[in-house]
N, C-alpha and C positions, 0 to 999 in steps of 0.2 A: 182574640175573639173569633179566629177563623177555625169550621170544624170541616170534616168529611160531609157530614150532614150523616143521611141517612146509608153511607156506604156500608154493602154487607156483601162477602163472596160468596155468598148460598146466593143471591137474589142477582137480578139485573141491575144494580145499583153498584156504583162506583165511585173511587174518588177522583178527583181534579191532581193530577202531578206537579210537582215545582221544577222548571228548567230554568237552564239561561243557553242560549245557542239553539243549535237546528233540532229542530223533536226527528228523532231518529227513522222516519218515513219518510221519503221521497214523494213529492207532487202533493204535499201538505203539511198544515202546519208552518209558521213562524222560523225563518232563519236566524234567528236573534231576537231579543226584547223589543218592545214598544219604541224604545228611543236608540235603536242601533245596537243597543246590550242592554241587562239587567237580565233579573228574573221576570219568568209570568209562569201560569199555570195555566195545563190543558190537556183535552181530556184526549188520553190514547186509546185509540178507537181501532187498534189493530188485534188481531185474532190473539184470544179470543174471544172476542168483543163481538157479540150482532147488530143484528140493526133493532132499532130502538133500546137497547140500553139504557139508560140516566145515567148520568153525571153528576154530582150535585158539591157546590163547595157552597156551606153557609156560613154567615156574618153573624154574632149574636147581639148586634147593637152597641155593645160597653162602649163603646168612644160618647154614644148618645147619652143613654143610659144611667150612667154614670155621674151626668150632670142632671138627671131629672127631664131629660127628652127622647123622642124616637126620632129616630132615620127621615130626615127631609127628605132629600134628594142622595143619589150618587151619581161618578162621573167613573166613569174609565174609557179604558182603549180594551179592542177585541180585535181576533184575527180569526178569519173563517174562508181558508183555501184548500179547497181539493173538489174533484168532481162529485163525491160523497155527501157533501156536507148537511147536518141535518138540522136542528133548529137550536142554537143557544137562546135564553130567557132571563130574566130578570123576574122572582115572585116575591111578592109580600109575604107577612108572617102569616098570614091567611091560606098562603100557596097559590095566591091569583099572579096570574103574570099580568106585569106592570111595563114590559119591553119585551120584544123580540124580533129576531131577524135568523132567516135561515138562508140556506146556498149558497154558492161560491161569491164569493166578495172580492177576490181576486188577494195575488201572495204581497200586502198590504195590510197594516194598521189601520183599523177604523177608531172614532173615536164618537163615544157615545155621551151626551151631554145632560145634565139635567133631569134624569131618570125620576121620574116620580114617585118615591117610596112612600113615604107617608105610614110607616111602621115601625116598629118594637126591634124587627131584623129582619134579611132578608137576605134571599140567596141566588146562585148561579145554578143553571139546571142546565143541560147540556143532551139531547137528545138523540143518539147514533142514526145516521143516516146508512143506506144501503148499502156500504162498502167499507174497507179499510183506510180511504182518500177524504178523512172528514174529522181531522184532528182542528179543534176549535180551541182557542186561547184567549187568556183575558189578560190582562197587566192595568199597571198603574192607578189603581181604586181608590176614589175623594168620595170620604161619604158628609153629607152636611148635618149636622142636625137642625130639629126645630122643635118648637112647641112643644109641651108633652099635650097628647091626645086626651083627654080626662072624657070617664066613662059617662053618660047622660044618666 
């Protein structure tokens, strides 16, 4: 259920890459997975990338969905290191951001708990800060569902 989203090479819009190991810049980005290896994905932010750019990897709900709900919560891990860095997001199917956090978090795994979605699906938006030093990563994604929303 995971797409580019809205990635188009005519526009400033991008996709989210799949690694495992070091993202090929120096002084950014993940040396490894979430948990010492695996995969994650992140957005490379090196030339020819500007600043502000998007990022976008979207969720289309089916885990939810599928049983007749939408998107509670989700949980993951993100990594946000380089002098660069500009603002990763969490938005609803609405496209409101529901989380966010920008700048340097230091060359560490954060982990992000209990995210309030409260939607249909929802996605990762990645925002290019001023430089090439601003590769941001996400790994290991728990999404919950809950209730279906029924319309008033």
């Amino acid at each position: 259920g995971w797409s580019p989203g809205s990635a188009d090479p005519t526009t400033n819009n991008h996709a989210f890459k799949k690694k495992e190991g070091r993202t090929p810049s120096s002084g950014t980005g993940p040396s490894a997975g979430a948990s010492g290896s695996g995969p994650y994905v992140f957005a490379e932010t090196s030339w020819p990338r500007v600043k502000g750019d998007l990022f976008t990897l979207v969720y289309d709900g089916s885990a939810c969905s599928n049983t007749g709900m939408n998107i509670s919560t989700v949980a993951f891990q993100y990594h946000m290191y380089g002098k660069a860095m500009g603002e990763l997001r969490v938005t609803n199917a609405a496209g409101e951001a529901v989380w966010s956090q920008s700048g340097d978090k230091g060359n560490s795994w954060q982990a992000a708990e209990e995210v309030n979605v409260t939607s249909p699906s929802f996605a990762f938006e990645y925002t290019r800060g001023n430089g090439w030093k601003g590769d941001a990563a996400v790994a290991q994604v728990t999404v919950s569902c809950g209730k279906q929303v029924l319309p008033r």
